[in-house]
Backbone as CSV, one residue per row, in Angstrom:
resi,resn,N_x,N_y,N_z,CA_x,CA_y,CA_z,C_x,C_y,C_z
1,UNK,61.698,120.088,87.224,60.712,119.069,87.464,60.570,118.165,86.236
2,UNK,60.846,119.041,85.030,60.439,117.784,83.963,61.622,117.233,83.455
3,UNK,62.533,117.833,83.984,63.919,116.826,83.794,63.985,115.357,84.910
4,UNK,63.440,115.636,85.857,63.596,114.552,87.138,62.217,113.539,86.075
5,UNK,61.109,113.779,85.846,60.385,112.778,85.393,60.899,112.464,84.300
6,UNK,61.807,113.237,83.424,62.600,112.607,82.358,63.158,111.346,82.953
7,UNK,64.160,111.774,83.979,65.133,110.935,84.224,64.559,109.677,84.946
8,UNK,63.628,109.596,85.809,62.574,108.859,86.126,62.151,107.682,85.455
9,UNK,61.542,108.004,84.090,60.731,106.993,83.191,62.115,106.386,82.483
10,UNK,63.723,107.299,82.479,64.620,106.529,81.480,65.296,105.458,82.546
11,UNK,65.184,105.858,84.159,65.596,105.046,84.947,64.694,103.173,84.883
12,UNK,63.621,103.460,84.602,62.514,102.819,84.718,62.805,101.512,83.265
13,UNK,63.155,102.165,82.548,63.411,101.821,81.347,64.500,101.060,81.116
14,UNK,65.233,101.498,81.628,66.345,100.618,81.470,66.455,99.323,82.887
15,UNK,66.020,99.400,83.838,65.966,99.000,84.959,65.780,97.126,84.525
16,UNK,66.518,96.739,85.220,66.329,95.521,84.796,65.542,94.129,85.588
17,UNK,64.427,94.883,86.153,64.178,94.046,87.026,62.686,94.421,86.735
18,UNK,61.653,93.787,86.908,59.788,93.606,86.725,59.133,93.215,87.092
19,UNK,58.305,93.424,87.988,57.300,92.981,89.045,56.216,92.888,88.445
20,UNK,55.520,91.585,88.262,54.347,91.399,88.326,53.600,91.431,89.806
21,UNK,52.509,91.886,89.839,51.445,91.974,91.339,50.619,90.678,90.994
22,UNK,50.317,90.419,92.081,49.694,89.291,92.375,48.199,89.071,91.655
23,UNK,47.540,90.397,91.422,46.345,90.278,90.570,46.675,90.711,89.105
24,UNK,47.467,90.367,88.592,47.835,90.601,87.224,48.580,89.553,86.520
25,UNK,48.734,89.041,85.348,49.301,87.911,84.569,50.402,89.024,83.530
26,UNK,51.521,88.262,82.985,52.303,89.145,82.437,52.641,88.040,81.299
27,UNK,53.377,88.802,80.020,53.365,87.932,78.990,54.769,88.309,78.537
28,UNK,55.999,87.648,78.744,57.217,87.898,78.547,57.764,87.860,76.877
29,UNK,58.347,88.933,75.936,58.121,89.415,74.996,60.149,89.675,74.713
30,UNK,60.612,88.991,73.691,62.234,89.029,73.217,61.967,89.456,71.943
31,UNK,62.912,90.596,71.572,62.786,91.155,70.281,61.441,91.412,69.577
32,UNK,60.581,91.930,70.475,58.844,92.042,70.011,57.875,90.862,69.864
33,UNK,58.717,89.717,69.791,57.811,88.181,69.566,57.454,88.166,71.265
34,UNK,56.445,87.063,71.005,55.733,86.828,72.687,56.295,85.447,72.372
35,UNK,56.739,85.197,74.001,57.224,84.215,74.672,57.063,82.737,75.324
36,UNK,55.996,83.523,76.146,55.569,82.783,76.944,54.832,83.768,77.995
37,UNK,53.895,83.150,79.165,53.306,84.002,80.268,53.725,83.737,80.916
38,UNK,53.639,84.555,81.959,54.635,84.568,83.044,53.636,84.574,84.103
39,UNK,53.687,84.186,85.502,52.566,84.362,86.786,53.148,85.332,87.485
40,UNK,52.695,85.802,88.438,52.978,86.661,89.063,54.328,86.362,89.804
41,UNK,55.135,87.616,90.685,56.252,87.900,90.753,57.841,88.494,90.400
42,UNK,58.852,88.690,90.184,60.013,89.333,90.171,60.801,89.229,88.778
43,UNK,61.103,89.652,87.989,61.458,89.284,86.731,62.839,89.408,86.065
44,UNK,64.041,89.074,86.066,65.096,89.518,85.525,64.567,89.942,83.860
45,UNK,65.199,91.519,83.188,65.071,91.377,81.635,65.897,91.997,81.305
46,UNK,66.047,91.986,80.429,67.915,92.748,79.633,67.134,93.801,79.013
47,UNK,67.462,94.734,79.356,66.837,96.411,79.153,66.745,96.123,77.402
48,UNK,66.230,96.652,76.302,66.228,96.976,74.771,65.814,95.852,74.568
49,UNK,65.796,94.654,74.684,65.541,93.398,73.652,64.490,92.495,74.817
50,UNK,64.481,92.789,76.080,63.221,91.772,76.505,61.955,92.989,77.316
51,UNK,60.828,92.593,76.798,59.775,93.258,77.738,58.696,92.728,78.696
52,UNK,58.515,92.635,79.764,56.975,92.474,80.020,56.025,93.057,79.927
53,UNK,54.764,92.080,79.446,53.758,93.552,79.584,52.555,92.969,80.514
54,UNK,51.867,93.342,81.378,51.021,93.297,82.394,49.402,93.120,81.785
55,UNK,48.662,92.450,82.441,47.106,92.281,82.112,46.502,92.301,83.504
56,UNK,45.724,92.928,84.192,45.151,92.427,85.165,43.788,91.392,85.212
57,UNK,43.925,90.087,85.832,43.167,89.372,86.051,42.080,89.124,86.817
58,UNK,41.869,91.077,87.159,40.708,90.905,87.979,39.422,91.138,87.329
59,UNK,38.515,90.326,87.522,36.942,91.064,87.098,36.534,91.799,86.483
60,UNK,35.997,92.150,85.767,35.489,93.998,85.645,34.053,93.877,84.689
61,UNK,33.589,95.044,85.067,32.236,95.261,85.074,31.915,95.769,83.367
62,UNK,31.435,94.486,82.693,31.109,95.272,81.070,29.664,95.420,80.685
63,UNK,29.308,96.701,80.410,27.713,97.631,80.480,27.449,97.628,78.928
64,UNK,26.754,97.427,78.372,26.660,97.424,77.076,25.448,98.957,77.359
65,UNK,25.812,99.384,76.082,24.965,100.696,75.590,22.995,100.158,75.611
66,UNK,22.350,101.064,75.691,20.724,101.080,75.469,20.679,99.840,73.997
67,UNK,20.093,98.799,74.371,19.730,98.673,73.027,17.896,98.534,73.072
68,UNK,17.092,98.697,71.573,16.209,98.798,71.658,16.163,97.190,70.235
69,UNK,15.027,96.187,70.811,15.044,95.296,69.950,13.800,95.079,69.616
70,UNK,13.321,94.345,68.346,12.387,94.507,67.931,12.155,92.300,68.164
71,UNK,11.469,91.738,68.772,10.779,90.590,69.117,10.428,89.828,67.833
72,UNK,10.356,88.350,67.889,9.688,87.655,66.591,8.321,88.216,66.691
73,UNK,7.650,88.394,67.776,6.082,88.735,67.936,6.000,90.012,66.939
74,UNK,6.946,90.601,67.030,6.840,92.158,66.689,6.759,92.991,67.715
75,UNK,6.426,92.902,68.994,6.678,93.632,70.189,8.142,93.964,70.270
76,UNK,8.534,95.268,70.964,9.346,96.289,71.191,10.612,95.596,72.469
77,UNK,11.421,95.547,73.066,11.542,95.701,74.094,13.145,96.538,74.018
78,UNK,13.557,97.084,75.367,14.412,98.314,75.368,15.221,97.543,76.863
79,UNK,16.846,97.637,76.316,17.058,96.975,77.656,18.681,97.651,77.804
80,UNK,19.230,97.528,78.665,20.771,97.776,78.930,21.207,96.314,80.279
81,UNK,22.147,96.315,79.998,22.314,94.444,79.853,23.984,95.050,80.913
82,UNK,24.572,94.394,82.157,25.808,94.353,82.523,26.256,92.914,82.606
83,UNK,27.558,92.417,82.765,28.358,91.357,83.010,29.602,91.392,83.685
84,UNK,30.296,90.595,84.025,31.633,90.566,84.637,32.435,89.346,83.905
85,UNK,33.256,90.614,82.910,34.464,89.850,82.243,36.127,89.827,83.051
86,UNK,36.459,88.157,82.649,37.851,88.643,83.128,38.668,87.440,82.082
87,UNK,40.137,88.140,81.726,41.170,87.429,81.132,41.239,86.212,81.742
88,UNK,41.530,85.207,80.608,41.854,83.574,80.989,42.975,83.313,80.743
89,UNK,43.298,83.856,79.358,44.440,83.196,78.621,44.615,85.167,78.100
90,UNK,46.454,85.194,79.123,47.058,86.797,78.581,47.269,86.146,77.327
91,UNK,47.651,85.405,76.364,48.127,85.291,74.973,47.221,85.862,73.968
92,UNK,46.041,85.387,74.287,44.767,85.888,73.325,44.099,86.692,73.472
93,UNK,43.959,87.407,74.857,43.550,88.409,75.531,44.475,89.823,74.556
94,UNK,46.200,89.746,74.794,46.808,90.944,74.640,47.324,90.650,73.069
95,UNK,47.593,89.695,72.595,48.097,89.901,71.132,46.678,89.233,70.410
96,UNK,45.733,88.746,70.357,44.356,88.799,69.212,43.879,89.943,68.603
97,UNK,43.691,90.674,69.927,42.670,92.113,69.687,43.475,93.043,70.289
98,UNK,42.737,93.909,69.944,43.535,95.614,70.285,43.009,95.993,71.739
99,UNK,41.422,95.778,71.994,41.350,96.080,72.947,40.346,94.883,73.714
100,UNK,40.765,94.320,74.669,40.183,93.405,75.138,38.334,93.831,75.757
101,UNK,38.819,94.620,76.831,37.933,94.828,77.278,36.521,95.792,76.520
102,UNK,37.013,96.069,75.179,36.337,96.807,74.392,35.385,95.987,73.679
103,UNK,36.131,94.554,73.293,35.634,93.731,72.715,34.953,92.617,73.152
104,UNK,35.134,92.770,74.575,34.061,92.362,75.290,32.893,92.766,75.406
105,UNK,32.662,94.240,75.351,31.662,94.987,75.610,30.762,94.693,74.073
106,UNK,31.641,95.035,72.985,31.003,94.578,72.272,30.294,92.989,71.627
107,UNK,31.044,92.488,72.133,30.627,90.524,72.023,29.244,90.295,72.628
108,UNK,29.217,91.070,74.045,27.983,90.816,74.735,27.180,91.926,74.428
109,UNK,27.113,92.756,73.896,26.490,93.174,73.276,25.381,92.809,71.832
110,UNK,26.335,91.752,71.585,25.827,91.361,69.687,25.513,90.048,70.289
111,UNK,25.970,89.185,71.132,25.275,88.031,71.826,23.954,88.214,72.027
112,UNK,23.364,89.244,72.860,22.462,89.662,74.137,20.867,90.139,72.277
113,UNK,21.693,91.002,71.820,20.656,91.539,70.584,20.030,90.576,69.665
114,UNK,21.717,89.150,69.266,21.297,88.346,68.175,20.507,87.444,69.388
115,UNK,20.590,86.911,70.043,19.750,85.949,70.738,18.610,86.401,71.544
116,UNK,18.393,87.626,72.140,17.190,87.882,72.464,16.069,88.078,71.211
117,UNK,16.966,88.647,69.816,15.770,88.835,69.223,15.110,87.783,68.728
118,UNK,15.722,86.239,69.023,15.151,84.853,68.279,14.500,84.149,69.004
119,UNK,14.610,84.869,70.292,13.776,84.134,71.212,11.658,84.079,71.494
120,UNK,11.165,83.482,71.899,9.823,83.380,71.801,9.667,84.211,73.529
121,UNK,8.505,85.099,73.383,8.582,86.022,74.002,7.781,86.126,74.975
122,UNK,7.736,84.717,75.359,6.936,83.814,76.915,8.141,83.691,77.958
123,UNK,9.642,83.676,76.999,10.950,83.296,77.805,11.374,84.964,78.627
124,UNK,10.667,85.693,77.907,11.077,86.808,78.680,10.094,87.028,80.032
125,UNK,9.206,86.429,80.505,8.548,86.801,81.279,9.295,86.417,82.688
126,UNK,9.237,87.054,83.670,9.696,87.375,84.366,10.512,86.704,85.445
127,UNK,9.308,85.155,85.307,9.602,83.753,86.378,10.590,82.996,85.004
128,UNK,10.457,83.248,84.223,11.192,82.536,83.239,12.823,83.070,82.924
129,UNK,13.141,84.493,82.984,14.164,85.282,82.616,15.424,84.534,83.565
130,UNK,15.657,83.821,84.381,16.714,83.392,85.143,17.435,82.122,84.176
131,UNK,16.578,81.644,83.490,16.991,80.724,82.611,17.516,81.254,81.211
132,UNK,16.988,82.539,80.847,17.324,83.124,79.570,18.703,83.446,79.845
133,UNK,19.061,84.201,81.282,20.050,84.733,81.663,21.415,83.839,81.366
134,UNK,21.124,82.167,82.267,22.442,81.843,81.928,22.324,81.044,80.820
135,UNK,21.519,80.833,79.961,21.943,80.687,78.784,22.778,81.756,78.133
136,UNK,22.384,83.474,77.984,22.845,84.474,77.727,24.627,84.236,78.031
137,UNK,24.870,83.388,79.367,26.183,83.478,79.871,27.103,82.823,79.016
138,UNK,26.444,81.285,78.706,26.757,80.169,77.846,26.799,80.938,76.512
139,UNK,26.447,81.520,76.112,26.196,82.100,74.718,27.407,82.633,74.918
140,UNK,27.650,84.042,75.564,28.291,84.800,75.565,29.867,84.091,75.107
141,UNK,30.055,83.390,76.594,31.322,82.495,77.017,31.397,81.980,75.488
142,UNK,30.938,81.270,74.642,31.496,80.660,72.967,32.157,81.425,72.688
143,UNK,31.088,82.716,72.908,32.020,83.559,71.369,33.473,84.308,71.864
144,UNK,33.391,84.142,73.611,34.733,85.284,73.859,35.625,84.222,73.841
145,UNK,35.608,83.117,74.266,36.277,82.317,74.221,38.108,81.879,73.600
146,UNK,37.405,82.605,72.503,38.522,82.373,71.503,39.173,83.946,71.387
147,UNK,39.214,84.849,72.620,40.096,85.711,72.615,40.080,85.446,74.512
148,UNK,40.552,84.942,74.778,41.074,84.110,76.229,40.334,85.182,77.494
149,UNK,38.804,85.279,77.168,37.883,86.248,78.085,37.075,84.870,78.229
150,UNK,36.505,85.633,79.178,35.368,84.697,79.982,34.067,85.532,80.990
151,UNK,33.461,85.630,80.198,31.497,86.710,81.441,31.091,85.392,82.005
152,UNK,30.682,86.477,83.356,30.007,85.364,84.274,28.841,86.846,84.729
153,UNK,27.514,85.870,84.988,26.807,87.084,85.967,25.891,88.199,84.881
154,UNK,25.356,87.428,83.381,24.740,88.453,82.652,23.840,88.508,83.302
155,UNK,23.345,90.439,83.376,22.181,90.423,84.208,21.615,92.001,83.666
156,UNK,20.509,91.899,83.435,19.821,93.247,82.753,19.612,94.474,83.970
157,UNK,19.847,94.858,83.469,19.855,96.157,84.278,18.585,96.990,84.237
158,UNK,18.151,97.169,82.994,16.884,97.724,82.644,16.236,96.899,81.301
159,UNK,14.756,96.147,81.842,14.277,95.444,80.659,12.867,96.135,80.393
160,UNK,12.727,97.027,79.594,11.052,97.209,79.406,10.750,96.333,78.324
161,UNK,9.616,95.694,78.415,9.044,95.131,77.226,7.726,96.314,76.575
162,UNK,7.751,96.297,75.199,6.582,97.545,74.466,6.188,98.471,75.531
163,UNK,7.913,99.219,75.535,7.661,100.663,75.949,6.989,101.627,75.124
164,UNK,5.914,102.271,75.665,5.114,103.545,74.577,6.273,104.750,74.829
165,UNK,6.640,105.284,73.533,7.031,106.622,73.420,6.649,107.556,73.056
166,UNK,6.624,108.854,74.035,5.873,109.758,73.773,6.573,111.035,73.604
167,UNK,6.075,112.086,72.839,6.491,113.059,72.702,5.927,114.186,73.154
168,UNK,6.369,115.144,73.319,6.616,116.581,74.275,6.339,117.658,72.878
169,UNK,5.487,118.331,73.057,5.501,118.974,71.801,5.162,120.251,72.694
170,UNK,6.279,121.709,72.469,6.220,122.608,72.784,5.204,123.502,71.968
């Protein structure tokens, strides 16, 4: 069995032919330099010296961790924040950063903390928050920008404003 998946991945390998799928962008790669992108479909490559490598261009859902922020007022608020990032540009997406979608998570993350905490804290109220939101989007979109990502759809998931914490004392 582990000779057949040997022979498998060396078939694969040498194989000279590469399919891109229709929801994925590919970035055609000679002697390790990048090329050019490629769109979807069928690929001739000369096994050892040309590669493709695949990105999918679909959507995906980026959750940033609990953050807890402290207001110009000095009031508390505690929130976990989602979005939907997707690749624009495979060039800056796969050779800028190491991990795209990692660094998404973190972008909107440090967006969502540095700009909520400068905000005046009438904008968070409740009839008002739809406007904070796509600014949040506009914000976001600058900074990914320049690694070929793009969020659409920031939307809090959980917002308490001056949550009391209490403790449990056995």
């Amino acid at each position: 069995m582990e000779f057949l998946d040997t022979l498998a991945k060396w078939i694969e390998f040498i194989w000279p032919f590469k399919i891109i799928h229709q929801w994925e962008t590919g970035g055609l790669y000679v002697f390790g330099r990048f090329q050019k992108t490629l769109p979807p479909g069928c690929y001739f490559i000369v096994p050892f010296f040309m590669w493709i490598a695949e990105i999918s261009t679909v959507p995906y859902m980026v959750v940033t961790p609990r953050m807890d922020l402290t207001l110009l007022d000095g009031s508390n608020l505690t929130l976990w924040a989602t979005a939907w990032g997707q690749v624009t540009d495979y060039n800056l997406a796969h050779n800028s950063v190491e991990d795209y979608q990692h660094t998404t998570t973190e972008l909107l993350q440090a967006v969502i903390a540095d700009k909520i905490a400068q905000v005046d804290a009438s904008r968070l109220a409740p009839e008002k928050r739809s406007r904070l939101l796509s600014d949040l989007t506009r914000w976001c979109n600058e900074e990914t920008k320049e690694y070929g990502l793009e969020i659409s759809h920031v939307r809090f998931t959980t917002f308490v404003l001056n949550a009391r914490t209490y403790r449990l004392i056995q």
